[in-house]
N, C-alpha and C positions, 0 to 999 in steps of 0.2 A: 342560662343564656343559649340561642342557637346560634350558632356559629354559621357563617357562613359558608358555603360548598366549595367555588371557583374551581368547577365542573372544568373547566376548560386549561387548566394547570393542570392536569394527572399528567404523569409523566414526563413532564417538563420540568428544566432544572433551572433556576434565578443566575446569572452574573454573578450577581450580588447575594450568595446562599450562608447563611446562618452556617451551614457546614464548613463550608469556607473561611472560617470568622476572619481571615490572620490579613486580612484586606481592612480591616477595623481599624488596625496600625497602621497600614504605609503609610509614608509619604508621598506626594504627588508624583513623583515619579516610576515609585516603585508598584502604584498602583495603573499607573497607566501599560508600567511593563506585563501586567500579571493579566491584566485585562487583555491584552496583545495577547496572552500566550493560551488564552482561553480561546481564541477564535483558531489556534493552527491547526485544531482536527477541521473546523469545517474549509480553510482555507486547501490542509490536501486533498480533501477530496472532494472539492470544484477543479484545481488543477489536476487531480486524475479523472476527471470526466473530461477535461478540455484534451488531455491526453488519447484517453480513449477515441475522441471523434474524432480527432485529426488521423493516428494510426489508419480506424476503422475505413477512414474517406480517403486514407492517402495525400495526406496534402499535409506538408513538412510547414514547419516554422522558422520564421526568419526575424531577425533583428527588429523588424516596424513592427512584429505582431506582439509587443509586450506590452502596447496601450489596451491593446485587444482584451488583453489578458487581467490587466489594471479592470478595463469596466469591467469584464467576468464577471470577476468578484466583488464590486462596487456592488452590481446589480443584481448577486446574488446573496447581499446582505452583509456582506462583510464590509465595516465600518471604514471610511474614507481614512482617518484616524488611525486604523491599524494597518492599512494598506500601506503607508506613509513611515509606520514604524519599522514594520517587517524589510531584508534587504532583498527588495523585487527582483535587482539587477542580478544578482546572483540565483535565486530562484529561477529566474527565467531563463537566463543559461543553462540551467540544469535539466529544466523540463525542455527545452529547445534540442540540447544533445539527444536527452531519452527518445523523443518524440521520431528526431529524423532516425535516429540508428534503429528505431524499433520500422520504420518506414524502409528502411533501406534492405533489413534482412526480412522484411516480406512478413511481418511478423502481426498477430492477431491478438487483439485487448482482450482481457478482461473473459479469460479462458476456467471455468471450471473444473478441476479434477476431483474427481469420486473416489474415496474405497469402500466408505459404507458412513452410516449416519453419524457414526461418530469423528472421522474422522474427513474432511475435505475443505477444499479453499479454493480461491479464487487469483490467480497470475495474473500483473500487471499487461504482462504480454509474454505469448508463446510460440516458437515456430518447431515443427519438426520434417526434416524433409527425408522422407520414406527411400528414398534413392539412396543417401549418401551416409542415412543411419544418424543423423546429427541434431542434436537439440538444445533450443538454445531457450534461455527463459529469462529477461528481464524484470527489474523492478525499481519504480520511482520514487524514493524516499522524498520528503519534502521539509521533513524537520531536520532538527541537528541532534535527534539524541544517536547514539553511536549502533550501528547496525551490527546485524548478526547473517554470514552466510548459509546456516543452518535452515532457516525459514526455505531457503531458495532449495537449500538437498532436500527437503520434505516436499517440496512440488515437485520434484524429479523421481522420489522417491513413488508417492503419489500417481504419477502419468506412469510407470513400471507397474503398475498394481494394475492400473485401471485397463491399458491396453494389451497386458499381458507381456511386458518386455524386459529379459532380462538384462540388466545393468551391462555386463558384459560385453552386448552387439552393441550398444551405441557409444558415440562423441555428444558429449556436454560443454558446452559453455554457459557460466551462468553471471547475469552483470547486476550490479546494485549500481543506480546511479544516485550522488548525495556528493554534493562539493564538487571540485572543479574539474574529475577525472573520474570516469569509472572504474567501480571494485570489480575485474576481470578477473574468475576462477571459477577451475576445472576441475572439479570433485572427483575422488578415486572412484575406484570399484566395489571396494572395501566400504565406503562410506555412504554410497548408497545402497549396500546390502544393509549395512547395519542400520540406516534407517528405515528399509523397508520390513525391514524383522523387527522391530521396535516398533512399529505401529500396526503389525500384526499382533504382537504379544499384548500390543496396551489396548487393544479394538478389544480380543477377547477377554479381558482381564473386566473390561468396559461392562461388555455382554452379559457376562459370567456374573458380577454385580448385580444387573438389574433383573437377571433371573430370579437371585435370591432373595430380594427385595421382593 
């Protein structure tokens, strides 16, 4: 038999995946929830691009802008249906906070830090002001699974490597926004040596592998 190719399916992944089977059992409801929960990667990162351009243009958010934000994602494929499931009202509060406080402290999206191939990422938003020695570093969580501020020392860690700065001269503040408040903390001294010695150690450890390969 020849099978057929569907050329146009490589790397694409079904809703509905054989690998997935355990959607074969739900119930109607359990299956509409599981479906919901399939779309919240592309649902954060349409509101981290709506993020991004408001930061980027300066122009805050307000209260009428969550129908705005309703089409957004209508119109960038996410299912009327899951829009309806997911809680907008609180979502949008969240991203509304992030949006103005990253607007407020003068702060720039969507910022890359380097220390070498193996190791680098990408900031929700970053301000550093060369005067006062002070950096601040946001991020937008949009799901509920439970965050970690470790992510955020490794950007800090990261911008110490790349612009040559040691932990010691600067003030950090670093914020997670996720739920009704933000997660406000100010990492020691001590903790972003140790992480910028740990991805020093693990970059070479990296290297050193692929040499001997």
């Amino acid at each position: 038999m020849i099978f057929r190719k569907h050329l146009e399916l490589n790397g694409r992944h079904a809703k509905l995946s054989p690998s997935s089977w355990r959607w074969l059992n739900d119930d109607d409801e359990s299956f509409a929830k599981r479906i919901c929960s399939l779309y919240l990667a592309d649902i954060g990162t349409i509101l981290h691009d709506i993020a991004r351009k408001h930061i980027k243009h300066r122009i805050k958010l307000n209260k009428y802008d969550k129908k705005n934000v309703m089409l957004e994602l209508v119109e960038r494929g996410i299912p009327e249906y899951v829009v309806d499931m997911i809680n907008l009202d609180a979502i949008f509060e969240n991203l509304m906070r992030y949006v103005n406080d990253c607007i407020a402290f003068k702060m720039t999206p969507e910022v890359i830090l380097y220390f070498s191939n193996n190791c680098f990422g990408t900031t929700d938003a970053i301000n550093y002001n060369e005067e006062t020695h002070f950096l601040r570093i946001h991020d937008l969580k949009t799901g509920t699974t439970p965050v970690h501020m470790e992510q955020l020392i490794i950007y800090v860690a990261l911008f110490c490597l790349e612009y040559g700065i040691k932990p010691n001269s600067i003030y950090v503040e670093l914020r997670i926004y996720q739920g009704e408040e933000p997660w406000i903390y100010e990492p020691t001294v001590e903790q972003i040596t140790t992480a910028i010695e740990t991805i020093i150690t693990r970059d070479n450890f990296m290297n050193k592998m692929r040499e001997e390969d």
